[in-house]
C-alpha positions as CSV (number, residue, x, y, z in Angstrom):
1,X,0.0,0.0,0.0
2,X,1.7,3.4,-0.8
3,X,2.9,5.6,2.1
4,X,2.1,9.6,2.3
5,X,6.1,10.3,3.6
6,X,7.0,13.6,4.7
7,X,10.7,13.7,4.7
8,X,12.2,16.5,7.5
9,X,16.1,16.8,6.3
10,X,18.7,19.7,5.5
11,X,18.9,21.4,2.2
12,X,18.3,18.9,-0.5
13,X,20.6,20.5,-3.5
14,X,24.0,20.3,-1.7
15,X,23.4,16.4,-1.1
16,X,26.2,14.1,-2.7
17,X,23.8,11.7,-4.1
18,X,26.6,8.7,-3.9
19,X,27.3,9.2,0.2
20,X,23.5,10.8,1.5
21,X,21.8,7.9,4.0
22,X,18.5,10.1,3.3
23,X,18.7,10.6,-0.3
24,X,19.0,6.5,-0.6
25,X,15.6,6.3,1.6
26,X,13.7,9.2,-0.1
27,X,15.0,6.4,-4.0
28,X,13.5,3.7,-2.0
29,X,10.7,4.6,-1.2
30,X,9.6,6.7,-4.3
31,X,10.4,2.7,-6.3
32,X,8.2,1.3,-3.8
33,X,5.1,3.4,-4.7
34,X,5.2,5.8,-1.8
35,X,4.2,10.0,-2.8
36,X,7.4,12.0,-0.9
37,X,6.8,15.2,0.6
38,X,10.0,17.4,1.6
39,X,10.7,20.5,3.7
40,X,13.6,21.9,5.8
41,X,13.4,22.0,9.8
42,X,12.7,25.4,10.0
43,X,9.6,24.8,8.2
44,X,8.0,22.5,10.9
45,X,5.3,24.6,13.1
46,X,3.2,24.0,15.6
47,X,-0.3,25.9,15.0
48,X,-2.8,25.9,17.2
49,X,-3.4,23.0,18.1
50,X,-1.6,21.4,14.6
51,X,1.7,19.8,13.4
52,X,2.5,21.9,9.8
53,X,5.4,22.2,7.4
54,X,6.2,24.5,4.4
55,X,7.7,22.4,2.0
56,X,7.5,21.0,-1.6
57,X,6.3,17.5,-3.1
58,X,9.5,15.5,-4.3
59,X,10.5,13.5,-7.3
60,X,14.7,12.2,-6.8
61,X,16.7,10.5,-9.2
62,X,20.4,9.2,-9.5
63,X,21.6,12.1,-11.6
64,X,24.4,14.3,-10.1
65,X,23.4,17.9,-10.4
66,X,20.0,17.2,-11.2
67,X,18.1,14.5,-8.9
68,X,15.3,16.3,-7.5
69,X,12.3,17.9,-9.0
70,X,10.2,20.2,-6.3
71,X,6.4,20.5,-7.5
72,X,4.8,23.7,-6.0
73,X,5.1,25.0,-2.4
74,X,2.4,24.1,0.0
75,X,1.9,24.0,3.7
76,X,0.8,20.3,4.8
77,X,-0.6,19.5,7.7
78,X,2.2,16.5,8.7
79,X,-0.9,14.3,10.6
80,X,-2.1,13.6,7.5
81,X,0.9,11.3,6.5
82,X,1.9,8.3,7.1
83,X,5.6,8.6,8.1
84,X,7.7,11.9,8.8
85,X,11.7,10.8,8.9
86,X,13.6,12.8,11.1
87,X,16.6,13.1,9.1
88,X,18.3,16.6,9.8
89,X,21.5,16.4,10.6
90,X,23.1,17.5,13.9
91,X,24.5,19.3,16.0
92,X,22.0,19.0,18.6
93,X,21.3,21.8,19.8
94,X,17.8,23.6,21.2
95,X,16.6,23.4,17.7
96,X,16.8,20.0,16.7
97,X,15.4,19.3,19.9
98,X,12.6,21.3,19.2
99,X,11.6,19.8,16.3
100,X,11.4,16.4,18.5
101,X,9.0,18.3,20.7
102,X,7.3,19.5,18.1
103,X,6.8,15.8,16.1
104,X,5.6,14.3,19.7
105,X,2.9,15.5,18.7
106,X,1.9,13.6,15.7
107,X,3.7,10.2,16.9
108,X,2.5,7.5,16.7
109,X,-0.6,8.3,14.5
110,X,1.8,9.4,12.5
111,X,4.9,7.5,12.9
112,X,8.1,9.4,12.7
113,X,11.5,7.8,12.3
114,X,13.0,7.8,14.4
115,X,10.8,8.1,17.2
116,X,11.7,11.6,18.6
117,X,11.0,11.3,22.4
118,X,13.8,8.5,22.3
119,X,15.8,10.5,19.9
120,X,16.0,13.7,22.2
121,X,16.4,11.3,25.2
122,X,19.3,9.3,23.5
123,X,21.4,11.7,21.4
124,X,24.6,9.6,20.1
125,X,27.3,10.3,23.4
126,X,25.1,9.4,25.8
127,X,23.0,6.0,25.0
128,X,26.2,4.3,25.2
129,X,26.5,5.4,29.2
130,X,23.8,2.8,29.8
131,X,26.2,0.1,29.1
132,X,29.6,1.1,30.3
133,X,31.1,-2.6,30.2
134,X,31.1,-2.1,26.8
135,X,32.2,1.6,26.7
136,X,35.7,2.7,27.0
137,X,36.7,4.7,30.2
138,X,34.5,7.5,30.0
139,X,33.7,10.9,31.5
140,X,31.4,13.8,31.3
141,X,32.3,16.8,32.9
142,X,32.4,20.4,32.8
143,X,34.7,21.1,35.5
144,X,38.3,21.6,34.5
145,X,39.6,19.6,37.3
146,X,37.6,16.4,36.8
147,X,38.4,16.2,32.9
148,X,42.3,16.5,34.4
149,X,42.1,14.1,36.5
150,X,40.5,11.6,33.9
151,X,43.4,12.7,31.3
152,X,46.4,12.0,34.5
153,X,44.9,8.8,35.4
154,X,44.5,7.4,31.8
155,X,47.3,9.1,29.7
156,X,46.1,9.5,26.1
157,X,42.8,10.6,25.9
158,X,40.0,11.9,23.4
159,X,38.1,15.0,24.0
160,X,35.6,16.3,22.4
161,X,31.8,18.2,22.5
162,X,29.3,16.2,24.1
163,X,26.6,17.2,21.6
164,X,28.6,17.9,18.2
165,X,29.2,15.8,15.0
166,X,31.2,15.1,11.9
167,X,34.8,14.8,13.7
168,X,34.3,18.7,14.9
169,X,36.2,19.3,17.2
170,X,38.0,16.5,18.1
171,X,41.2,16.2,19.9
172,X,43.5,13.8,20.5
173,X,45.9,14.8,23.8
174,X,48.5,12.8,24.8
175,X,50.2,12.4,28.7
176,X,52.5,15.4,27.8
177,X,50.1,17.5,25.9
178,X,49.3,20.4,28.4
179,X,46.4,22.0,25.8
180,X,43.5,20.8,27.9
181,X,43.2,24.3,30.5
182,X,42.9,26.0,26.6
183,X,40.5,24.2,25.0
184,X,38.7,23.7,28.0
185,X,38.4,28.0,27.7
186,X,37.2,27.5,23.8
187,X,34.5,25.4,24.5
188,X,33.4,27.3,27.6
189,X,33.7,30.1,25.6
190,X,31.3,28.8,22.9
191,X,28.8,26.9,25.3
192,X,27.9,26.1,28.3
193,X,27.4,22.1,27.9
194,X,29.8,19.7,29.0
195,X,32.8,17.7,27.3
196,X,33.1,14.2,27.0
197,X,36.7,12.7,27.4
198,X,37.3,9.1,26.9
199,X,40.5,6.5,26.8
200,X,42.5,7.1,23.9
201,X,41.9,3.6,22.3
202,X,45.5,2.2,19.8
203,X,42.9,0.5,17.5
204,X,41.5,3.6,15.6
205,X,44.4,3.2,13.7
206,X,43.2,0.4,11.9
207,X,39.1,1.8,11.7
208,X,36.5,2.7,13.2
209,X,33.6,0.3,12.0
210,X,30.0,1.7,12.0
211,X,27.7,-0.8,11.9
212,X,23.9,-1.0,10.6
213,X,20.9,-2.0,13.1
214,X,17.4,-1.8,11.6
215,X,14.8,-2.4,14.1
216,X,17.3,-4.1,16.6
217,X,19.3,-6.0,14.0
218,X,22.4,-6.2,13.0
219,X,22.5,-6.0,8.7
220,X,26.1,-5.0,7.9
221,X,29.4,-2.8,8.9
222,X,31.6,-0.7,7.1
223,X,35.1,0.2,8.5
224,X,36.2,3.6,8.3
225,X,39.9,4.3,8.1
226,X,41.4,7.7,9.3
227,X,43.3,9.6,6.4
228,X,47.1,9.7,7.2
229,X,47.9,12.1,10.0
230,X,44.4,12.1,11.8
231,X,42.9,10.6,14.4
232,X,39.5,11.0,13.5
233,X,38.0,8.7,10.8
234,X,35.0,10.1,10.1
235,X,34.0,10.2,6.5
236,X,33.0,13.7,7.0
237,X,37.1,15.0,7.4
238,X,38.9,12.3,4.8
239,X,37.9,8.7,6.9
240,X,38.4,6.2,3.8
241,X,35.3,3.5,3.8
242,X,36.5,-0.4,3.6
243,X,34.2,-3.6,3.4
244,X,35.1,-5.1,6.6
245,X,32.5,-8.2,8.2
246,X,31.7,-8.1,11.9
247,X,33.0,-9.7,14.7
248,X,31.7,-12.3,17.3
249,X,32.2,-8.8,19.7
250,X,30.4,-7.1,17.2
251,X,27.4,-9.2,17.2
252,X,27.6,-9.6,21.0
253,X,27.5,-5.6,21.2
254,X,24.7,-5.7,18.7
255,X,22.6,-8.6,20.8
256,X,22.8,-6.2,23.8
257,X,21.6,-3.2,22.5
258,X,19.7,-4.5,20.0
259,X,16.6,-5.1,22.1
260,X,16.1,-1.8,23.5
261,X,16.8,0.3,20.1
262,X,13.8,-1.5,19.0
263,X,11.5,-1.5,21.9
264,X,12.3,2.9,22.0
265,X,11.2,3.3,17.6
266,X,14.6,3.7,16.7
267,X,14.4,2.1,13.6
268,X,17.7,3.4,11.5
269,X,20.9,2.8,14.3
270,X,24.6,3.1,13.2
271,X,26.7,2.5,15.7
272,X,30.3,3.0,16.4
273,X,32.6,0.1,17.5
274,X,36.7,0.9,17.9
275,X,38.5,-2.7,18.6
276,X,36.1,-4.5,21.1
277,X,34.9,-1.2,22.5
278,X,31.2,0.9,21.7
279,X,31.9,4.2,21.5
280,X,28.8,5.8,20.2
281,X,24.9,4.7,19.2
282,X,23.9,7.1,16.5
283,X,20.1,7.6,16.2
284,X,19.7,11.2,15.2
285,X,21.0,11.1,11.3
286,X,23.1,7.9,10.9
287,X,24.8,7.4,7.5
288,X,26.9,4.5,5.7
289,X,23.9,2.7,3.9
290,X,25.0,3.1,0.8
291,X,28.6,2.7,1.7
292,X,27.5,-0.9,3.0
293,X,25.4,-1.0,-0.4
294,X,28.5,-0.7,-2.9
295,X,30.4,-3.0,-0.5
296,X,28.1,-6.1,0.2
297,X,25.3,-5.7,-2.3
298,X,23.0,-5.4,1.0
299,X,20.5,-3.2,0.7
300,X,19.5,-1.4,3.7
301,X,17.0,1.1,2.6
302,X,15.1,-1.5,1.4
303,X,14.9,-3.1,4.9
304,X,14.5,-0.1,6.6
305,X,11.2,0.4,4.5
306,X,10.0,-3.4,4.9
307,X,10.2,-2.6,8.9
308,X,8.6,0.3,8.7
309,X,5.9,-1.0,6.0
310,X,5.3,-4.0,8.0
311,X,4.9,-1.7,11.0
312,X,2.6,0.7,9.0
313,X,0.2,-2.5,8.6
């Protein structure tokens, strides 16, 4: 049965159509027989009493340069559809979590993917708290001497935002480094949330795998290799992809967290594994599919739309 799908997601021209998780689900769905709807998050209101967007009705096709066609502009009201995926990116900030707020609303009449109360409730640093066995040493802080104190007890260490994305601002600081009192005065400068710091963990040199869950399940990793030079790996600052297959950890990791991603609607999961260690659960606008797509021939967006179809019915 065809699906009304409102899709909620950043600027669609910029996209590059070979790497973009959402641009894959909007070509999905659109060969399955479902109408697409599209509109930026600062079109989504809340009018008395109803859920609206400003946006456009979509056509997308594989063509660089030219794979989208907009029909006219209208302003929908979103509990008419059947889905709305919740696919801006981060950071997240006040105004993504707004938009979960706002989506409540229409959940799970209209179900939105993924579900936002969870998604507000588990942004990507701090789902993996709930199981710290399989976490590397971990701390959140925004006092200056508790993040030293983590950094002299463990040596190398990572630091980084609590709520930011992409490989931003990301540092690596080793036993001697003495940069932490200064970039602890940048962040405090920019903010006023927390950092995280974790153990520095040897294995990144050889990847850092992100790994697939739809509904629960495991359905395929890529490993992502940091360019020469970096520490970071993400694809976002020069991280190379590799076809890589997933460990008996991997699966084990996957078996535990697998049961509550799907009991709390979070439907598209990538999660991060470095060596035998979980160091984030991605659930606000998790990427690879199509990576894993090129590389196994698995095609995620089309199990990501049979969960959500067979949901739906």
């Amino acid at each position: 049965m065809p699906l009304n799908v409102a899709i909620q997601m950043d600027p669609i021209g910029p996209i590059d159509i070979e790497a973009d998780s959402s641009f894959r689900i909007a070509e999905e769905a659109q060969l399955r027989g479902h109408k697409l709807f599209y509109y930026t998050p600062d079109k989504l209101s809340y009018q008395e009493g109803k859920v609206t967007a400003k946006g456009w009705p979509l056509t997308v096709r594989r063509v660089q340069g030219d794979h989208f066609t907009l029909g006219e502009e209208k302003e929908v009201d979103l509990a008419d559809f059947d889905v709305v995926w919740l696919r801006q990116d981060p950071p997240f900030d006040m105004g993504y979590i707004t938009t979960t707020h706002i989506l409540d609303r229409i959940h799970p009449d209209t179900m939105v993917v993924n579900d936002p109360f969870w998604v507000r409730n588990y942004p990507e640093k701090l789902l993996v708290l709930d199981f710290p066995d399989l976490t590397p040493p971990t701390t959140i802080a925004r006092d200056l001497e508790t993040l030293k104190a983590f950094k002299d007890k463990h040596g190398t260490v990572i630091l980084k935002p609590l709520y930011g994305n992409g490989g931003a601002g990301v540092f690596r600081l080793g036993p001697d480094d003495r940069n932490i009192t200064s970039l602890h005065e940048l962040f405090s400068g920019i903010n006023r949330e927390p950092l995280i710091v974790q153990k520095f963990l040897p294995d990144v040199s050889n990847g850092d795998k992100r790994i697939i869950l739809v509904d629960g399940v495991p359905v395929g990793a890529i490993n992502r290799v940091p360019a020469a030079g970096e520490t970071r790996s993400n694809m976002h600052v020069g991280g190379r992809p590799e076809k890589v297959g997933m460990t008996t950890r991997d699966l084990e990791i996957c078996e535990r967290i697998g049961p509550l991603l799907r009991e709390k609607g979070q439907i598209f999961v990538g999660i991060d594994v470095i060596g035998d260690y979980l160091t984030e659960i991605n659930v606000t606008s998790p990427t690879g599919i199509q990576e894993l797509e090129r590389f196994d021939g698995t095609n995620i967006a089309e199990k990501i739309w049979e969960a959500i179809e067979a949901k739906r019915a």
